[in-house]
N, C-alpha and C positions, 0 to 999 in steps of 0.2 A: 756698244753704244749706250749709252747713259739719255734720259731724258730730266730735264729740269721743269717739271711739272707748274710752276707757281715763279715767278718774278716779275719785276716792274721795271719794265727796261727803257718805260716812258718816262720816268722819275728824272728831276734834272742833274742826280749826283751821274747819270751816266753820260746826261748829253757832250762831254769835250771829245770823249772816246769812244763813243757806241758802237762804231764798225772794230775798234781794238777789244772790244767787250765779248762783241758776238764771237768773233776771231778765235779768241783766248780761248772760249768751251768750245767752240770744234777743235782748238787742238789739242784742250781736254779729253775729247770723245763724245762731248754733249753733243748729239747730232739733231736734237729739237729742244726748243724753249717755246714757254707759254705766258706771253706777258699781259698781265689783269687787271679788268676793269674796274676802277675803282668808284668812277663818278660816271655820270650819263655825260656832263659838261666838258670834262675829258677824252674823254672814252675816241675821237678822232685823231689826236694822239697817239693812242695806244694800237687804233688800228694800219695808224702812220708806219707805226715801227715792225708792225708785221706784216705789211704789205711790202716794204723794205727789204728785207729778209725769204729768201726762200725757207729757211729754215727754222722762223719763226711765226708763230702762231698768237689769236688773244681770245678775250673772254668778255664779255659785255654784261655789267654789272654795279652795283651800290654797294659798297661797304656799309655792312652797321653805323659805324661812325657817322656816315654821311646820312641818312634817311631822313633826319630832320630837316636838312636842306633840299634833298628831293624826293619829297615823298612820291610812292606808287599808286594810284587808282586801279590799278591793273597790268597785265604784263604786257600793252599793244608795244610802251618803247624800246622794252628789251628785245621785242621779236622783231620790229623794226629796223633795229638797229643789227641783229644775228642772221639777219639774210646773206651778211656778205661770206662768202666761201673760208674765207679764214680765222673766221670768227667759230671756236668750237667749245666752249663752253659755255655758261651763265655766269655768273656770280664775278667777284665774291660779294656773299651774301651772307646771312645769320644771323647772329645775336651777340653781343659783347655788353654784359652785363659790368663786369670790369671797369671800364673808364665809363661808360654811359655818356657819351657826346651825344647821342640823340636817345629820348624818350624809348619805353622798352616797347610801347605800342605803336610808335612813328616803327622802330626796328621791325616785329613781329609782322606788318604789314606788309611789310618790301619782300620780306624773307618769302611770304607766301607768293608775293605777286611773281617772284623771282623762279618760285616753287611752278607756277604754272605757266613760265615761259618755260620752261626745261621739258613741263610734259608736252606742252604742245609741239615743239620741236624736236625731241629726240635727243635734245642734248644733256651734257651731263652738268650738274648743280653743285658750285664751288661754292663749301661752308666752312667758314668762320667762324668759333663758339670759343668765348672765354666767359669763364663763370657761368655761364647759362645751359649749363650741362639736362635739364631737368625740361625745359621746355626746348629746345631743340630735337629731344627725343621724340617729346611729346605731340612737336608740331610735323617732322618727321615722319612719326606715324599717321598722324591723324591726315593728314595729305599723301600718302601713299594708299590711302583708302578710297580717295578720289581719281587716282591715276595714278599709272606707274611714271618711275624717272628713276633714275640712277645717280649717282654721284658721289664725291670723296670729301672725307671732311680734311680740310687742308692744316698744314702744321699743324700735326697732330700733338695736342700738351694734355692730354684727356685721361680720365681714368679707363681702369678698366672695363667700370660699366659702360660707360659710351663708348669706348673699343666693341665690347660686346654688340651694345646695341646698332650699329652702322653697319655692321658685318651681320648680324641677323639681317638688318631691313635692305642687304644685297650693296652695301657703300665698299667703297677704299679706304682704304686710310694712307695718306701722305706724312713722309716723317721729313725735319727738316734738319737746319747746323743743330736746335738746340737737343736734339738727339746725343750729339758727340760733345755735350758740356760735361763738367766732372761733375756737376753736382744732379745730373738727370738720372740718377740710378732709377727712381721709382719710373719714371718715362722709358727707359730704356727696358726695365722689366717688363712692360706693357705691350710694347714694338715686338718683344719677343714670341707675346704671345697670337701676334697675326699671322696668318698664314700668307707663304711668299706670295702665290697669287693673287693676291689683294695688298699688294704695298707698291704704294708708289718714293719718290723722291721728288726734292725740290729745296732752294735756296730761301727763296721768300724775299731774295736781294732786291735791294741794297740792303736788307735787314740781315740780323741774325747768322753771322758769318760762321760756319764749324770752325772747330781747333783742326787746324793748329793756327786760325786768324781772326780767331775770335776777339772783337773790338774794332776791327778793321768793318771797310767796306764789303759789303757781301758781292759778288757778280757770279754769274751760273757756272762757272769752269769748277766751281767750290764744291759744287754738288758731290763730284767725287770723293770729297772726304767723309760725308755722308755716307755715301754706300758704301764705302769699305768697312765702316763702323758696320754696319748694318751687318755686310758680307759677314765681318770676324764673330759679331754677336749670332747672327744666326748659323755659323758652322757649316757656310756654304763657302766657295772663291767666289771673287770679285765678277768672274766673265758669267759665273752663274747668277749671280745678284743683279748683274747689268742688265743680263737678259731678259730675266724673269720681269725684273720691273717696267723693260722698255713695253716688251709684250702687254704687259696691264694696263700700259698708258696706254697704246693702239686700240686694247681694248673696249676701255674705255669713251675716249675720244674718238671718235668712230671719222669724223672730218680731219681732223690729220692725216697727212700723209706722208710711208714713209721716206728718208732722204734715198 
């Protein structure tokens, strides 16, 4: 069994076929998918499609992008909104220094506020970091000084210090399609150097489809092409790669539960 850790299964490229979607990764072997929060304005939606779903799961959460539009006072909405049983993560959440659609200090705000739903509740903290390698570390630690939390930085495109640094401060690391592009060698050098029990998998669909569909629409059935990458690069087979990482998501996400 394969877990699809990160997708958007609210997103409208999947609304004609969402039950042929879900479908497709079970007969894949995706036997969970995790579809994420993006907006709080949304986010009913999201929990739409995982209520739907025995087999699907969500996250309650602001993207970077968004923070300008909603900003956080504090984390009462997210907790608010993560009482419901199948809600088992935070985020996504972080910093995207990169496109900058919202302010870096509207971002930094949400991140925290997002940082102290997670401790309050025991859940794990989905982070988002492009270009902002430097303060995510830094806010990282400086919040795991006020309380413990756990969580994965998700599509992982990071160097090795922030490899480093996530897997010190006790994180995951999630690797996605762009794993399996030809021009990810230095990405792929990096993945290598996680250790299996801390890697997870994920699509990130409709985004970011693996080769051999790369360009195409992403959906979670994909994820497998992922982990065979993964599998051959790490020198493991594929039913050991599956495992290891479904086990880390359970880990992990401790409200999941398994099919």
């Amino acid at each position: 069994m394969l877990v699809d850790s990160h997708c958007h299964l609210d997103f409208p490229e999947f609304a004609p076929e969402l039950d042929a979607v879900v479908a497709r990764a079970e007969g894949a072997g995706v036997g969970v998918c995790v579809t994420i929060g993006t907006t709080l304005a949304k986010f009913p939606n999201v929990l739409e499609v995982a209520r739907r779903f025995a087999n699907v799961y969500c996250s309650v959460g602001i993207h970077p992008h968004e923070a300008k539009a909603e900003p956080l006072e504090g984390p009462a909405p997210l907790i608010a909104r993560a009482q419901h049983p199948k809600v088992v993560g935070i985020g996504e959440t972080g910093l995207d220094y990169y496109y900058e659609h919202s302010p870096r200090e509207a971002q930094i705000a949400n991140f925290r506020a997002h940082i102290a739903a997670a401790c309050e509740l025991g859940l794990p903290l989905i982070v988002h970091t492009r270009d902002a390698e430097d303060d995510t570390i830094a806010i990282l630690h400086d919040e795991l000084g006020q309380g413990r939390f756990t969580g994965l930085i998700h599509c992982f495109t990071g160097t090795q210090r922030l490899a480093d640094a996530a897997l010190e401060l006790g994180f995951f690391i999630s690797a996605s399609g762009i794993a399996t592009f030809k021009k990810s060698e230095e990405l792929r050098a990096v993945l290598k150097t996680v250790p299996l029990d801390r890697l997870l998998v994920e699509t990130d669909a409709p985004f970011l489809a693996p080769m051999p569909h790369r360009g195409k629409r992403n959906e979670p059935a994909f994820v497998r092409h992922t982990a065979e990458m993964l599998a051959e690069m790490k020198g493991v087979s594929f039913a050991a790669l599956a495992e290891t990482t479904t086990e880390n998501f359970f880990r992990l996400f401790t409200r999941a539960k398994r099919p």
